[in-house]
Structures are given as C-alpha cells and as structure tokens.
N, C-alpha and C positions, 0 to 999 in steps of 0.2 A: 409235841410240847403244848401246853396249856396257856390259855392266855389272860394273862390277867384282868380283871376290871376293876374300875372304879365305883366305890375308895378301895382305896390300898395303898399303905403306905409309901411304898417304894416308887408309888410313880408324881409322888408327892417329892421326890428326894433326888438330888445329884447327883449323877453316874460319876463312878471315877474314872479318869485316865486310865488308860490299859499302858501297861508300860514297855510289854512286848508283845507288838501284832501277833508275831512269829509261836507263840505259847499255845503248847495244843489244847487247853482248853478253848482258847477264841477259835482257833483253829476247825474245830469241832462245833463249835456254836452258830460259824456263821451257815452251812449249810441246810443245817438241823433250824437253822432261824429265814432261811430261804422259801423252806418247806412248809413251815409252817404260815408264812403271809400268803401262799400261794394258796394254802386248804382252806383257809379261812377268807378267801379272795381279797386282799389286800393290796394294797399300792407298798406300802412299808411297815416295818418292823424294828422298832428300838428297844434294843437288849432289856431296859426295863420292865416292856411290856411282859416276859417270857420269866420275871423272880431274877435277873443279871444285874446289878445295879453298875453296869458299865458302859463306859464311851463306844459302844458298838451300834449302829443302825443301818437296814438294807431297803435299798428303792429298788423297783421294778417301773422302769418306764418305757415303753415303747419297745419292749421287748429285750432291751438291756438292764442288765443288772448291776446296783452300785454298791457297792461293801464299803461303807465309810467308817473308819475308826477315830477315834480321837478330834470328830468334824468342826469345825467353826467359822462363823460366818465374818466373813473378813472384809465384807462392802456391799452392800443394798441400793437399788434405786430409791428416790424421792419418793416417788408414786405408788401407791397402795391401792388393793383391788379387794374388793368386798366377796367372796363367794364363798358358797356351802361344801363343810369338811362333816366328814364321818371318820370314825377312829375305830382299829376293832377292841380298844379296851372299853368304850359304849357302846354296845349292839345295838344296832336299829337306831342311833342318835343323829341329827346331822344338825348343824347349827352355822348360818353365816360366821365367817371370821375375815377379817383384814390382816391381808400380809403384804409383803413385799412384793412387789410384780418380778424384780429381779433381783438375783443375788449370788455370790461368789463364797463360794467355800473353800478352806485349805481343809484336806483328810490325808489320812493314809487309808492304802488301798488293802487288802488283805495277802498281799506280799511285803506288807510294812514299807512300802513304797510311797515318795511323798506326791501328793495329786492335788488337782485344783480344779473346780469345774463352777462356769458361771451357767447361769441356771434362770429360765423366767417362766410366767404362766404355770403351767401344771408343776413341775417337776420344783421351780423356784419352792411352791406352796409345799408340795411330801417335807423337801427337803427342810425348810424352817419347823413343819410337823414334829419330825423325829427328833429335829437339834433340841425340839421342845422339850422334847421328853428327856431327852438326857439332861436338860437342867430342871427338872421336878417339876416342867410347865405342862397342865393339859389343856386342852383348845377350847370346854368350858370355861375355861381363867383368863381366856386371851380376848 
C-alpha cells in the first residue's frame, strides 16, 4: 500500500465511523495496514494515511500490536510534554509537539470487541497521533 503525503485532502478530513469491525473489507485492511507501517518503519498507521477515510488506526509498541477502531479519547492528564514527532505522511519531517503525557482511550479491537487502554509517554503520544488523523488533524497544525 502507498502512503499518502501531505497536502492531500483526505488527511485534511474526518474519518467516518466504521459501523462493522467485523466487514471484510476492515477486515482485510487492518493487516495489509500492519505491513505497511512496518515497510515504511513506523510506530502507527491511520487508515487515512493509506486513501481510507475511516475510523481505523494500528500502533506497534513494544512489540505489541493495537488495532483501534472507532478510538476516542475519553480522559487526559493535566500535564503536557513537549517532544519531537515524525509522521510517515511527511518524510524526513520531525517537529516538537505538546501532547498529553497521559491518556485513556475507549476502541474496539478488531474482533469488534469493546477495549479501553490508558496510555502515557510514548504510546499516550502514537496514540493522540493517529486519533489525529482520523479527525483531519496533522501534527504541523498541532
């Protein structure tokens, strides 16, 4: 799969809700979108990046992998931490950004399964990344 860069519209633009995990075409996408963050050495991948304009995004942290559908952040820490993000829809880009040190997401998993995972320092940062991306936010605008 090919990865989009910016500009492009679609990563200007709101993913919709997927309305069945279980539909083979997500189905088919998350793995094909596993593979593709991994060729391109990636921490994560949201469906927009890939022409999907859907609620889908996958983190690789520490050797586990999170298939989030439909993700949203549901409660943050106070405290914000300034450090430097890279995106593969900017090659070679990497720019300070302030995010949440900690934060709690409601998803379903890719058994449509409902999940919740609180989350700080690295994985806190992929994770509000990607939720970016499905709301038409890229980390130049943040």
């Amino acid at each position: 799969m090919k990865i989009i860069t910016y500009p492009n519209d679609i990563l200007d633009k709101k993913a919709q809700n997927i309305k069945d995990p279980l539909d083979s075409k997500i189905q088919k996408l998350i793995p094909q979108m596993l593979k593709t963050m991994k060729e391109n050495n990636g921490m994560g991948l949201a469906a927009p990046q890939i022409g999907e304009s859907v609620r889908l995004c996958v983190i690789e942290y520490q050797g586990k992998a999170y298939i989030l559908i439909n993700p949203k952040i549901t409660s943050h820490s106070k405290t914000k931490v300034k450090s430097e993000e890279g995106c593969l829809s900017f090659p070679g880009k990497f720019i300070p950004v302030n995010r949440f040190e900690t934060v709690q997401v409601r998803y379903l998993n890719e058994k449509g399964e409902k999940c919740k995972i609180k989350a700080s320092n690295l994985l806190a940062r992929a994770l509000q990344h990607e939720i970016d991306h499905l709301d038409g936010i890229v980390f130049i605008n943040r």
